[in-house]
MARDO-266758 format. One line per 3 residues: number of its first residue (from 1); their letters; for each residue x, y, z of N, C-alpha, C. Coordinates in steps of 0.02 Angstrom, whole numbers, plus 50000, padded with zeros to 5 digits. Last residue first. Layout:
BEGIN
NUM) A) X:Y:Z:X:Y:Z:X:Y:Z; ...;
This chain:
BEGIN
367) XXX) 50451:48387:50692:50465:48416:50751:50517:48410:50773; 50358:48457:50565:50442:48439:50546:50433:48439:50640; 50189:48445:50498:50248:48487:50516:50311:48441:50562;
364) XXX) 50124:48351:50415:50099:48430:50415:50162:48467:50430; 50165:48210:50366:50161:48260:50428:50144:48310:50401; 50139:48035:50275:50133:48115:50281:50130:48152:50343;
361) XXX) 50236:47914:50235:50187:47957:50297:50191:48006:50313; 50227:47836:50099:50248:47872:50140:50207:47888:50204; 50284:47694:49966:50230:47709:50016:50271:47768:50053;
358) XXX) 50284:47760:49777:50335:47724:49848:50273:47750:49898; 50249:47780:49665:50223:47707:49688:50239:47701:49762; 50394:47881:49603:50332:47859:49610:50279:47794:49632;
355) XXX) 50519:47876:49742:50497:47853:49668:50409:47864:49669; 50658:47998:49795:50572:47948:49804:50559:47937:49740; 50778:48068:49808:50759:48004:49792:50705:47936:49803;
352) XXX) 50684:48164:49907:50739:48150:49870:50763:48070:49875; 50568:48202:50011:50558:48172:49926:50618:48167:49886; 50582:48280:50106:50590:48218:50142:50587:48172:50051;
349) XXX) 50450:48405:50068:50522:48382:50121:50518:48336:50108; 50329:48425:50006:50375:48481:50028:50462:48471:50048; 50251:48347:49917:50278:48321:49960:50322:48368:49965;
346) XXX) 50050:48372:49916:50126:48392:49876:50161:48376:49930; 49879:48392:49902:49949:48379:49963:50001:48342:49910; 49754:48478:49825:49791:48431:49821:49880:48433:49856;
343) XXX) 49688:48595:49854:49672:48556:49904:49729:48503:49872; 49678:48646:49698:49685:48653:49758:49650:48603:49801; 49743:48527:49588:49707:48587:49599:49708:48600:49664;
340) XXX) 49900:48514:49441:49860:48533:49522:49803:48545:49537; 49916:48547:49293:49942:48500:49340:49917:48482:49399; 49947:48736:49282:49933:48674:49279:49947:48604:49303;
337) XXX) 50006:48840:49380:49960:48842:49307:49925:48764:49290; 50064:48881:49512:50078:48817:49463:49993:48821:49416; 50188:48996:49587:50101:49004:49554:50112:48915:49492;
334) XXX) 50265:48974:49714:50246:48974:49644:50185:48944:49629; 50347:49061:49872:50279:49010:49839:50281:49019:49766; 50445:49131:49947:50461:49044:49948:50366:49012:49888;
331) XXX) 50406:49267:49832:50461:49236:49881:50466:49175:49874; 50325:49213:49704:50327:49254:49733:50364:49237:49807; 50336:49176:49519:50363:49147:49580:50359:49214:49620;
328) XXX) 50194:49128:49406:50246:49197:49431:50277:49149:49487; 50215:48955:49347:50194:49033:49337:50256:49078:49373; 50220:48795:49297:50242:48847:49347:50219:48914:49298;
325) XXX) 50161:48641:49254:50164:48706:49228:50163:48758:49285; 50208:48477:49304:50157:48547:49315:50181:48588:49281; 50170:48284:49322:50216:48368:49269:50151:48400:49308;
322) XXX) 50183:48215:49462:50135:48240:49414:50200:48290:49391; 50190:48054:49543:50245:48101:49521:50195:48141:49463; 50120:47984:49674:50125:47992:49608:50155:48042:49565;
319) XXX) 50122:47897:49842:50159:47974:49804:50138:47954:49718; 50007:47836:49981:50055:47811:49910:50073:47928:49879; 49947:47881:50075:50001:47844:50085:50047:47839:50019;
316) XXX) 49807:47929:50031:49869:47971:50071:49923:47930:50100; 49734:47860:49933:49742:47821:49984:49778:47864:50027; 49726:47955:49806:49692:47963:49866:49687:47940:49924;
313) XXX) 49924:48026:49836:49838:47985:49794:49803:47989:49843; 50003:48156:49840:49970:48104:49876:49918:48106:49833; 50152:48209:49704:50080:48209:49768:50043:48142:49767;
310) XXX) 50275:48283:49686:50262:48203:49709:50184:48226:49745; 50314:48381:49519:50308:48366:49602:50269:48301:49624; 50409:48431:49406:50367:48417:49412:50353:48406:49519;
307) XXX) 50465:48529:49253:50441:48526:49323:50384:48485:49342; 50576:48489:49145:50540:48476:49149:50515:48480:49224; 50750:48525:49148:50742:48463:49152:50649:48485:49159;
304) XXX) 50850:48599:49166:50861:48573:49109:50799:48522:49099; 50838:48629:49307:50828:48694:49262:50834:48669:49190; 50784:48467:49388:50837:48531:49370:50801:48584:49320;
301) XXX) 50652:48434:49479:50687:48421:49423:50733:48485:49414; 50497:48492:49609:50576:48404:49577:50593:48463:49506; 50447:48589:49691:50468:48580:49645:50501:48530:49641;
298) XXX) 50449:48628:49849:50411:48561:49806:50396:48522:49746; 50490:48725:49876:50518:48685:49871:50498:48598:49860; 50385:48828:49831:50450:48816:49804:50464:48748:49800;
295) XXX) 50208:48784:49890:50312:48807:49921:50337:48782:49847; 50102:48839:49779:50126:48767:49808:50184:48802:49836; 49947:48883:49728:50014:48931:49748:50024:48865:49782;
292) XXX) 49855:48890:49546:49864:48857:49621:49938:48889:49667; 49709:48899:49445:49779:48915:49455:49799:48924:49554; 49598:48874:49387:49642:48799:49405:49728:48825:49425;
289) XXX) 49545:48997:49373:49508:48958:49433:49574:48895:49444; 49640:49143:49398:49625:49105:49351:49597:49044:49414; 49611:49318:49398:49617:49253:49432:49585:49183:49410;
286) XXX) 49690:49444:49362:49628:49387:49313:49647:49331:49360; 49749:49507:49453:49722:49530:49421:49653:49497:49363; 49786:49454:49608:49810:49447:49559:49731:49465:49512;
283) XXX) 49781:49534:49758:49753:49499:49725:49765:49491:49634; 49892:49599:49871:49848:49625:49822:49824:49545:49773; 49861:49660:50052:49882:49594:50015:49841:49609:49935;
280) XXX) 49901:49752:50168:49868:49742:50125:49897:49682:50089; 49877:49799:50350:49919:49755:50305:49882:49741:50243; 49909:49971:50394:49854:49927:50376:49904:49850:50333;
277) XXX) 49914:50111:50515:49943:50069:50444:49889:49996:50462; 49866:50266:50532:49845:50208:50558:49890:50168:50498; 49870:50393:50479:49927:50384:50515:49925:50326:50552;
274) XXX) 49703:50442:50509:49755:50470:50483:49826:50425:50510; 49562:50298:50542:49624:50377:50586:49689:50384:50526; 49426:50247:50470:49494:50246:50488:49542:50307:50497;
271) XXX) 49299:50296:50431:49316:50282:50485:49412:50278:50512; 49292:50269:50261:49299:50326:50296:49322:50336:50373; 49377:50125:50193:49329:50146:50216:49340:50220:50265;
268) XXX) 49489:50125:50060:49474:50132:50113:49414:50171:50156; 49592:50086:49899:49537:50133:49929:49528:50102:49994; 49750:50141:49878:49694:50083:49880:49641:50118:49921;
265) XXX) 49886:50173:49797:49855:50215:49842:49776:50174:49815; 50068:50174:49782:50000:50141:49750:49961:50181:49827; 50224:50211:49701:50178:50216:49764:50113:50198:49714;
262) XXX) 50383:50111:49690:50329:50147:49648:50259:50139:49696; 50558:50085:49648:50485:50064:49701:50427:50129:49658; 50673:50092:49604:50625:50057:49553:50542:50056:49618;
259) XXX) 50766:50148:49694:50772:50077:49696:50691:50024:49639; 50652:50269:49744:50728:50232:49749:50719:50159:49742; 50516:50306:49615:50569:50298:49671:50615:50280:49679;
256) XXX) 50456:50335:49480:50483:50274:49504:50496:50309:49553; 50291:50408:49423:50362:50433:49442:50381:50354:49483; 50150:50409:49478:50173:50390:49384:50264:50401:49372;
253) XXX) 50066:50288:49564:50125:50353:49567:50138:50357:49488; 49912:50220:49530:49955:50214:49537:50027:50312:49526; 49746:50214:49611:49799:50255:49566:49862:50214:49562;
250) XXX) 49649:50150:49682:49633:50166:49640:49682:50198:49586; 49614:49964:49695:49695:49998:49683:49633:50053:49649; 49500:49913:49826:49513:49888:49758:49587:49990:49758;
247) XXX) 49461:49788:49933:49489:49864:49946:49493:49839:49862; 49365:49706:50090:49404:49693:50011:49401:49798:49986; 49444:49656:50235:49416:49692:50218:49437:49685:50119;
244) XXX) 49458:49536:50379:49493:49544:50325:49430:49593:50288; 49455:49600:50570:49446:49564:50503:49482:49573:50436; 49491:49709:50652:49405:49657:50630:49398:49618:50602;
241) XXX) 49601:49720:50628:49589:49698:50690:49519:49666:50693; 49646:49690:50439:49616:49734:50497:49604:49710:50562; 49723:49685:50290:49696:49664:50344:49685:49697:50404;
238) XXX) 49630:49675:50136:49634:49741:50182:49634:49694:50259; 49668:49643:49966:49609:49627:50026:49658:49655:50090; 49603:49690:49806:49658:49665:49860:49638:49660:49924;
235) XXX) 49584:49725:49619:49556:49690:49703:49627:49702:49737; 49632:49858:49526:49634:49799:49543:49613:49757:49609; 49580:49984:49493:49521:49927:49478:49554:49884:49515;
232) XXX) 49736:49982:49384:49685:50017:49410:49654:49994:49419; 49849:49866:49397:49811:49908:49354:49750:49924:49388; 50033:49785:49377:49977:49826:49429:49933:49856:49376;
229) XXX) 50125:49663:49316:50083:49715:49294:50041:49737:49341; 50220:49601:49480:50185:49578:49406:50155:49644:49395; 50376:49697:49528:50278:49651:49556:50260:49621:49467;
226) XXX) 50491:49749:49524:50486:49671:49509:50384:49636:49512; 50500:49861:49650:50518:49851:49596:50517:49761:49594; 50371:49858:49787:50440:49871:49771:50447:49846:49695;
223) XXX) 50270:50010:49844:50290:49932:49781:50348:49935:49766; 50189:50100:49969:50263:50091:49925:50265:50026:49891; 50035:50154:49998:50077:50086:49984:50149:50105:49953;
220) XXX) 49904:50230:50083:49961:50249:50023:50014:50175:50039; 49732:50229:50078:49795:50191:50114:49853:50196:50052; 49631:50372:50100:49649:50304:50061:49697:50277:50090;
217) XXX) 49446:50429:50154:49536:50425:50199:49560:50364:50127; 49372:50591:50183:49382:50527:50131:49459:50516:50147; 49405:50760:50199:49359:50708:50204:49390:50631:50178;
214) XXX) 49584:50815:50259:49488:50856:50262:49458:50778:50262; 49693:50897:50363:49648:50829:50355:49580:50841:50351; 49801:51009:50349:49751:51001:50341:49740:50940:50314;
211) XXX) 49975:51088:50406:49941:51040:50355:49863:51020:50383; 50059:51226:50392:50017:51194:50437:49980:51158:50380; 50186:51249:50318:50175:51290:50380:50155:51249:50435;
208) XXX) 50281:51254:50181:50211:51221:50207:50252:51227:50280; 50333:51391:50107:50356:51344:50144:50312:51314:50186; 50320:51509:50037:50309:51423:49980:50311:51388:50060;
205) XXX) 50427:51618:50104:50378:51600:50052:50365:51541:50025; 50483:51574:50270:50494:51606:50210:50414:51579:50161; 50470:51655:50441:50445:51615:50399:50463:51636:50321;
202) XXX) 50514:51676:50598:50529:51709:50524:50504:51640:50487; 50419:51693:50722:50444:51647:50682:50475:51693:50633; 50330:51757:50813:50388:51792:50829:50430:51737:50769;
199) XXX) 50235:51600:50860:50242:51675:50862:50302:51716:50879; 50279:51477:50751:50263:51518:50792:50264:51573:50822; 50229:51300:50668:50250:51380:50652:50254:51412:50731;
196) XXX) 50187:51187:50601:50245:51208:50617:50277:51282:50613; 50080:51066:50649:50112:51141:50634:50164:51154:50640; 49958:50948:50560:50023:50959:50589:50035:51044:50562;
193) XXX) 49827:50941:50539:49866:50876:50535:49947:50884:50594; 49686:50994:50585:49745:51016:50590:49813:50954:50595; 49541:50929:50506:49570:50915:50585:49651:50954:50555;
190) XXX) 49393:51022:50419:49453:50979:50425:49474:50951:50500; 49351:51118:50270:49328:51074:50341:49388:51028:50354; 49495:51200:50179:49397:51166:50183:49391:51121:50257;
187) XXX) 49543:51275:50210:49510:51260:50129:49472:51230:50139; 49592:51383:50343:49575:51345:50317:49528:51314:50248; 49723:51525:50299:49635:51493:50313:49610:51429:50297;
184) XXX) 49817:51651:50341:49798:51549:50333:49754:51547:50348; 49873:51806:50303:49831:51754:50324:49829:51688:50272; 49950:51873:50190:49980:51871:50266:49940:51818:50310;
181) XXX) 49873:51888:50101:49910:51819:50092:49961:51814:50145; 49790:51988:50072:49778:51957:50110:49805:51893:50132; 49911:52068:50045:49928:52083:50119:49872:52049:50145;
178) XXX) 49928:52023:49924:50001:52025:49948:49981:52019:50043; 49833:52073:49881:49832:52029:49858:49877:51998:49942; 49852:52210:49875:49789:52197:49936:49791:52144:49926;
175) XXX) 49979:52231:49794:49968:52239:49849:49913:52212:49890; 49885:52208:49686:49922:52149:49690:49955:52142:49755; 49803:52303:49663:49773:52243:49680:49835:52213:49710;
172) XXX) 49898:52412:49649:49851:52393:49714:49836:52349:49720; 49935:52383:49536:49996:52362:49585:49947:52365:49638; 49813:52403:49455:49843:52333:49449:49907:52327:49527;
169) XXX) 49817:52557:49480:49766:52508:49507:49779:52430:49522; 49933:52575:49397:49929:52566:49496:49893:52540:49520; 49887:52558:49280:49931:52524:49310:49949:52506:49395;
166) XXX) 49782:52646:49280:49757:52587:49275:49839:52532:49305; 49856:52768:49262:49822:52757:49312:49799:52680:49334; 49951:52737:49168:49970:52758:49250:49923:52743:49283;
163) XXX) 49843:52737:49055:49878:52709:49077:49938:52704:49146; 49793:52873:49069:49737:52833:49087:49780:52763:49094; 49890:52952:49048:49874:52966:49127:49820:52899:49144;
160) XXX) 49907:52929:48907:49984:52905:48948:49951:52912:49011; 49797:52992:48853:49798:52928:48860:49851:52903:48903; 49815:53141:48883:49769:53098:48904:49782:53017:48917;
157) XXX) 49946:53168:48794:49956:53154:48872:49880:53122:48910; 49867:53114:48685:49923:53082:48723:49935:53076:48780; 49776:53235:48677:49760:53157:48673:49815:53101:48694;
154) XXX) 49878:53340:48671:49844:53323:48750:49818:53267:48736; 49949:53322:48554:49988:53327:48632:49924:53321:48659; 49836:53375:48472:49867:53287:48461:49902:53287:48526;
151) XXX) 49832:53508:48511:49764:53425:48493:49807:53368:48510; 49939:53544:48457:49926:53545:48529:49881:53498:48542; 49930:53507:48311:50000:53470:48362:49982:53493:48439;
148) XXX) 49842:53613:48272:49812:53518:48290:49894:53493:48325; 49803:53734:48361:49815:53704:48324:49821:53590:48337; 49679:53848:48423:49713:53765:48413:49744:53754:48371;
145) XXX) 49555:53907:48359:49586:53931:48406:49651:53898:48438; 49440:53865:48290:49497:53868:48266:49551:53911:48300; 49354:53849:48370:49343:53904:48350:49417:53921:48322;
142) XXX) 49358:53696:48404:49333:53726:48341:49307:53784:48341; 49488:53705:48492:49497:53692:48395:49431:53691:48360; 49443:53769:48585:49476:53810:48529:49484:53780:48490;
139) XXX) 49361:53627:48631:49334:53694:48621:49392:53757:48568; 49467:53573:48648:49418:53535:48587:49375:53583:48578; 49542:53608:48750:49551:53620:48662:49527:53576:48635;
136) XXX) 49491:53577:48846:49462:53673:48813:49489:53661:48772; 49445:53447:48847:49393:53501:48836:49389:53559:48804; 49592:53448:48883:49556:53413:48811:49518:53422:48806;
133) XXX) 49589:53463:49026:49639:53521:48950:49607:53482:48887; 49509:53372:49066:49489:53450:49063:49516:53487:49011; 49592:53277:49056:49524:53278:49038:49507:53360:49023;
130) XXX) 49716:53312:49134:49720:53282:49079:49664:53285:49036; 49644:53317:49280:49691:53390:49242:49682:53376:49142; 49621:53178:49317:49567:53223:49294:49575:53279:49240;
127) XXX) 49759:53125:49279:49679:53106:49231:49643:53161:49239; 49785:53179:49409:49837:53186:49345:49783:53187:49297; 49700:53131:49496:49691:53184:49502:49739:53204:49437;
124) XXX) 49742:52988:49499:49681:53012:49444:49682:53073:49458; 49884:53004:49530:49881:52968:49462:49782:52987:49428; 49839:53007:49680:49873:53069:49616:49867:53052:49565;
121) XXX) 49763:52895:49696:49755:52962:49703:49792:53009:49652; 49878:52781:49671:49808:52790:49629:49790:52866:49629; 49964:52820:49800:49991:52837:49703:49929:52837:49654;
118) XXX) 49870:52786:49886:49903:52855:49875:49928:52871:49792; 49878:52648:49867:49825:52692:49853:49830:52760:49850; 50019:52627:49869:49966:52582:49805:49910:52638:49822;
115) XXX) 50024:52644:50029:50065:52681:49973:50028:52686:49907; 49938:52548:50066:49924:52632:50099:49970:52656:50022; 50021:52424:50044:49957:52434:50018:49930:52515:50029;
112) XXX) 50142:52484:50111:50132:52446:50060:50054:52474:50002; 50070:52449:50240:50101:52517:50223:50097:52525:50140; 50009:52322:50245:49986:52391:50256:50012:52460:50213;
109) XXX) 50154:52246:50255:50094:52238:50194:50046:52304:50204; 50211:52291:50372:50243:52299:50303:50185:52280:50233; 50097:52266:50463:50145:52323:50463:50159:52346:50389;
106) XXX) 50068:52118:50521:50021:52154:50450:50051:52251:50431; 50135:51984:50528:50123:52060:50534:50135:52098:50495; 50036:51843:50485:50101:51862:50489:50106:51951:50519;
103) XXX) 49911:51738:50546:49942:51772:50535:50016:51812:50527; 49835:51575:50555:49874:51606:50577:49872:51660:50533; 49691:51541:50535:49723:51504:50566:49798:51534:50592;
100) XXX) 49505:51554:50514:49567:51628:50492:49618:51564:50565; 49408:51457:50415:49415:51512:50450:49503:51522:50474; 49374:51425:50295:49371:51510:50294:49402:51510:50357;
97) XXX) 49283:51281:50359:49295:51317:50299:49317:51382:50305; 49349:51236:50524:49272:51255:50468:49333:51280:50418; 49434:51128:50606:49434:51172:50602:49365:51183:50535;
94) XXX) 49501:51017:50764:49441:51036:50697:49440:51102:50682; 49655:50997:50831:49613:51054:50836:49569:51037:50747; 49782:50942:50788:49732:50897:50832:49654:50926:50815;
91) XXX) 49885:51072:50836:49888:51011:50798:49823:50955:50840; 49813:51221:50850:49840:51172:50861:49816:51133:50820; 49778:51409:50796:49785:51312:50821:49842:51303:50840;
88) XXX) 49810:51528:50791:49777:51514:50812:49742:51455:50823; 49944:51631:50787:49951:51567:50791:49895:51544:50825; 50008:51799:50732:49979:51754:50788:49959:51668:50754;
85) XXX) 50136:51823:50653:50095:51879:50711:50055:51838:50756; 50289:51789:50581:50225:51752:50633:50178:51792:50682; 50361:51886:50483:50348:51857:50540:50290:51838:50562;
82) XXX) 50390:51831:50321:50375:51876:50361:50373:51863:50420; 50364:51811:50123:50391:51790:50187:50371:51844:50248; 50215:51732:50036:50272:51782:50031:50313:51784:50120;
79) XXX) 50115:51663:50064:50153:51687:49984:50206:51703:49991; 50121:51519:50208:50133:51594:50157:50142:51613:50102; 50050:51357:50171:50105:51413:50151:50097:51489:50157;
76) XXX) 49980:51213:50197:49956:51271:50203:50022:51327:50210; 49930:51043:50133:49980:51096:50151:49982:51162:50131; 49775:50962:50133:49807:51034:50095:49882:51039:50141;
73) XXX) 49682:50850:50070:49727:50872:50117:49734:50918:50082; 49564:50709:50044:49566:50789:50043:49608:50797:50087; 49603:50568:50112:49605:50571:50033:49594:50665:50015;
70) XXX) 49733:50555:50220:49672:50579:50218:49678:50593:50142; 49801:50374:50231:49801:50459:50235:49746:50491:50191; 49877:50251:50330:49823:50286:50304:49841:50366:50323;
67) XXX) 49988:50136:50235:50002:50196:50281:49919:50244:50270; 50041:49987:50223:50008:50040:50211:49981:50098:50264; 50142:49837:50179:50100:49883:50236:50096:49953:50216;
64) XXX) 50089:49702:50087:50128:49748:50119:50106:49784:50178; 50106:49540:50017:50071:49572:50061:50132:49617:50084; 50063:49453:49859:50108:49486:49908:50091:49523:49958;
61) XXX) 49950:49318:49880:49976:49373:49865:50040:49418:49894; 49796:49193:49880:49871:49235:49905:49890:49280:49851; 49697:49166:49826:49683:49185:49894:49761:49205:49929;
58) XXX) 49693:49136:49708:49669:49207:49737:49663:49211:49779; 49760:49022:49701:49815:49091:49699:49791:49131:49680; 49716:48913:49832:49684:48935:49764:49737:49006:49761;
55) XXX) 49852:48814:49857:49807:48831:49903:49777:48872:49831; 49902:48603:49914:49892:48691:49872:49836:48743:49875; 49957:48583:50069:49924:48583:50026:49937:48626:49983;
52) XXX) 50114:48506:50092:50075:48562:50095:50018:48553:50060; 50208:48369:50199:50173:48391:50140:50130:48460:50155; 50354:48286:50219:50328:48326:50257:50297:48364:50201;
49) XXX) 50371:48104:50270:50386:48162:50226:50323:48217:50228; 50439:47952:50307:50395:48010:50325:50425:48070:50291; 50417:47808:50226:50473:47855:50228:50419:47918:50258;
46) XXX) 50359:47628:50267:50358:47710:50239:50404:47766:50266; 50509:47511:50242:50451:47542:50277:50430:47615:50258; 50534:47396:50092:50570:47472:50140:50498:47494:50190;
43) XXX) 50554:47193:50110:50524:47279:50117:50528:47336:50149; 50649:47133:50118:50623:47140:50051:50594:47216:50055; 50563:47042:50266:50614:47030:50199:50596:47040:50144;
40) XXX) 50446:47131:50355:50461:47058:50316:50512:47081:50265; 50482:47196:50490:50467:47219:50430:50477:47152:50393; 50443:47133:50662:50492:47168:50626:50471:47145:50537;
37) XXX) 50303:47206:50747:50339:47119:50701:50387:47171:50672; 50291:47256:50896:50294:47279:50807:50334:47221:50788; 50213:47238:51032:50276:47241:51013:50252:47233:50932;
34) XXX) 50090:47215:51088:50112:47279:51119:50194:47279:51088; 50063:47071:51067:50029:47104:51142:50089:47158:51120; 50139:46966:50991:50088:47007:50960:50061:47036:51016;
31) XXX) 50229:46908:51096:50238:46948:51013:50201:46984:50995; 50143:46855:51176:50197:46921:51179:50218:46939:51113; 50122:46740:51081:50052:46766:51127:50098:46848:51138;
28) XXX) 50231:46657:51069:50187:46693:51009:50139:46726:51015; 50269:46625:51216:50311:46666:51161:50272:46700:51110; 50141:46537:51221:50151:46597:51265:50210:46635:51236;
25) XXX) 50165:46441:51116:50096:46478:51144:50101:46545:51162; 50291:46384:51196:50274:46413:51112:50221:46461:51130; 50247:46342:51339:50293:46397:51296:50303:46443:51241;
22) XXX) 50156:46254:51268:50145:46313:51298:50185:46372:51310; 50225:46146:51220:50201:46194:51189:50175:46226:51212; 50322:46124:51325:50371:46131:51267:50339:46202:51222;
19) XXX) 50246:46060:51402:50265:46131:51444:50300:46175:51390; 50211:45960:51337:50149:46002:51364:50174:46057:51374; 50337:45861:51347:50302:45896:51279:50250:45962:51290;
16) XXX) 50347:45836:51479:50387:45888:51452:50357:45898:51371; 50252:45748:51508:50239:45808:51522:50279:45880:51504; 50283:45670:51432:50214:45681:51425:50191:45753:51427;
13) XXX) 50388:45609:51492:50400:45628:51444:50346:45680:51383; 50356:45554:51640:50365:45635:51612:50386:45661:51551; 50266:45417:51636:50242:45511:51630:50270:45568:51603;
10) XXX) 50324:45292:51558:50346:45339:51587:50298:45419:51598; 50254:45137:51526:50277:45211:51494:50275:45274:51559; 50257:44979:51554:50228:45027:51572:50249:45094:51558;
7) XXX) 50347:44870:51538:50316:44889:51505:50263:44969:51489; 50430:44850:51694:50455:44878:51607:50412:44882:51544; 50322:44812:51765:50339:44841:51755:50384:44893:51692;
4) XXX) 50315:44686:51699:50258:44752:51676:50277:44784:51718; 50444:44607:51737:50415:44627:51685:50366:44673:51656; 50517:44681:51879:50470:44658:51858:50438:44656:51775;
1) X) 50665:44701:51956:50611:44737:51921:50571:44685:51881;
C-alpha cells in the first residue's frame, strides 16, 4: 500500500453519519404525524366531568297531571224514591234548558196529590158551614137572641176550619211538589255526562242518577302534601299537543285529603273535552330574577359545612369553586338564591376531590 494512499479518508464513515440523521429526522417526523406526546412530567391531564347548566326557576316547577272538567255541572237526583217510568237520554246526548230527561211512575204521586185535593174540598165546604152559622148569630146577637158563649163557639169553630183549611192547602202543595219531583230536567244547556238509571229501576232519594256538562271547562289537580305556599292568581303553564299554554290557579279545596293532598282547580280555555288530562307545571309565586334551579347533585360540602359548587370560567376548561345560597329543594333540583345566574355550567359529576384552578373537560352527557 502506498503512502497516499493511506492518506486519503474513507467514504463510509460519511455516510453512516447521514443515515444516523435522517433517521433522527424521520423518528421525530412520526411523532408528531397522528400520535399524542405523552404528558410532560408533573402534569395531571384534564379530568372529564359531567356539567348542567342553570336554568331561570321560572321556568321550572313541579309538574302534575290534571283532569279536565266542566266548570257548570249538575248531578241530577230524585227527591224522593220510586220506579223508573221512562228514560229519555243518553250519555253523550246535548240537551236545552227545562227539558224533561227521565221520569218515575206517576201512580203513587197522583193519587196522593188527588187525595190533598179532595181533603181541601171538604175542609172548605166545613169553612163555608162555619161562615154562615156566624152570620145567623151575628144576626141573633143583635136581636139579642144569642148568647155570647154561642158567639164565642162559632168564632172558634170559624177560625179552627180556616186553619184545616189552609193546612191542606200547604200538604197540597207539598204533594204537587212531591209529584213534580218524579221528573229530571235538565238546569241548564248541556251534554249528558253520565247515566245511570233504567226503566223498571228502583231508585232511592238524593241518589245522583244522571250528570250534566254545561259551559266553561277548568282542569281539577290533586297536590300532594309538602308544595311551597299555593295562592290564588297563581301562574302555571299548561302542557298541550299544541304547545305550552299559560293558565293561572283559580281555587284551592279548603278540606285536606288522604295523605295531606289537597285539590286545585286552574283555569282553561273553553275548547277542551270533559275527561281530557293535561300536564300542568305551576310557577313559583314571586319569581325572583337571580333565582336559579341547578341538580342536587352539584351541591359540594357536608350539612356542617357551607354550600357551595365548581363552575366553569369563561375559558370552559378551568373550575372555580363559588358559595351559593340554596332555597326550596324540589325532587333531584334546588332552587339556588344566590351565587349563580342562569346559563352558568356547574360540575354535576366527576368533582370529588377537584380543586379550584384544576383544568377539566366538560360533557353534557355520561356515555
Amino acid at each position: 500500500m502506498s503512502r497516499h494512499s493511506k492518506l486519503t479518508p474513507s467514504p463510509y464513515p460519511l455516510v453512516s453519519l447521514l443515515s444516523l440523521a435522517a433517521a433522527a429526522v424521520l423518528t421525530f417526523g412520526l411523532s408528531g404525524c397522528g400520535q399524542t406526546a405523552a404528558p410532560e412530567a408533573g402534569k395531571t391531564p384534564p379530568r372529564t366531568v359531567l356539567v348542567a347548566s342553570a336554568l331561570p326557576a321560572a321556568a321550572t316547577g313541579p309538574e302534575f297531571i290534571g283532569e279536565v272538567r266542566a266548570a257548570q255541572r249538575a248531578e241530577l237526583a230524585f227527591a224522593l224514591p220510586g220506579l223508573v217510568d221512562q228514560v229519555l237520554v243518553e250519555a253523550g246526548d246535548r240537551v236545552r234548558r227545562g227539558q224533561l230527561l227521565a221520569t218515575l211512575e206517576a201512580a203513587p204521586g197522583q193519587a196522593q196529590l188527588n187525595a190533598a185535593q179532595a181533603e181541601i174540598q171538604r175542609l172548605q165546604a166545613g169553612l163555608d158551614e162555619a161562615r154562615r152559622k156566624q152570620e145567623r148569630l151575628r144576626a141573633a146577637r143583635e136581636r139579642k137572641a144569642a148568647s155570647e158563649a154561642e158567639w164565642t163557639a162559632a168564632q172558634t169553630e170559624l177560625g179552627m176550619a180556616e186553619a184545616a183549611l189552609a193546612a191542606a192547602r200547604a200538604q197540597r202543595e207539598g204533594q204537587a211538589w212531591n209529584r213534580a219531583r218524579a221528573e229530571l230536567r235538565a238546569p241548564f244547556d248541556g251534554v249528558v255526562a253520565s247515566r245511570q238509571l233504567e226503566i223498571g229501576q228502583a231508585v232511592g232519594s238524593g241518589l245522583p242518577v244522571i250528570a250534566i256538562d254545561g259551559a266553561g271547562r277548568e282542569l281539577w289537580v290533586t297536590l300532594p302534601a309538602g308544595l311551597p305556599a299555593l295562592a290564588v292568581g297563581q301562574r302555571a303553564r299548561l302542557a298541550t299537543p299544541q304547545g305550552e299554554l299559560d293558565s293561572r290557579l283559580l281555587r284551592l279545596g279548603s278540606r285536606l285529603e288522604a295523605g295531606g293532598a289537597q285539590r286545585a282547580v286552574l283555569a282553561l280555555p273553553e275548547q277542551w273535552r270533559v275527561g281530557d288530562t293535561l300536564a300542568v307545571r305551576l310557577l313559583p309565586g314571586q319569581a325572583r330574577p337571580a333565582s336559579v334551579q341547578i341538580p342536587l347533585r352539584a351541591v359540594q360540602g357536608a350539612a356542617d359545612q357551607a354550600a357551595s359548587v365548581f363552575r366553569l370560567k369563561a375559558d370552559g376548561r378551568t373550575v372555580e369553586q363559588v358559595a351559593v345560597g340554596l332555597g326550596a329543594t324540589r325532587g333531584e333540583q334546588v332552587e339556588v338564591l344566590a351565587g349563580l345566574q342562569a346559563g352558568d355550567r356547574v360540575v354535576v359529576a366527576g368533582g370529588h376531590s377537584l380543586a379550584a384552578g384544576a383544568l377539566v373537560k366538560p360533557v353534557t352527557a355520561l356515555r
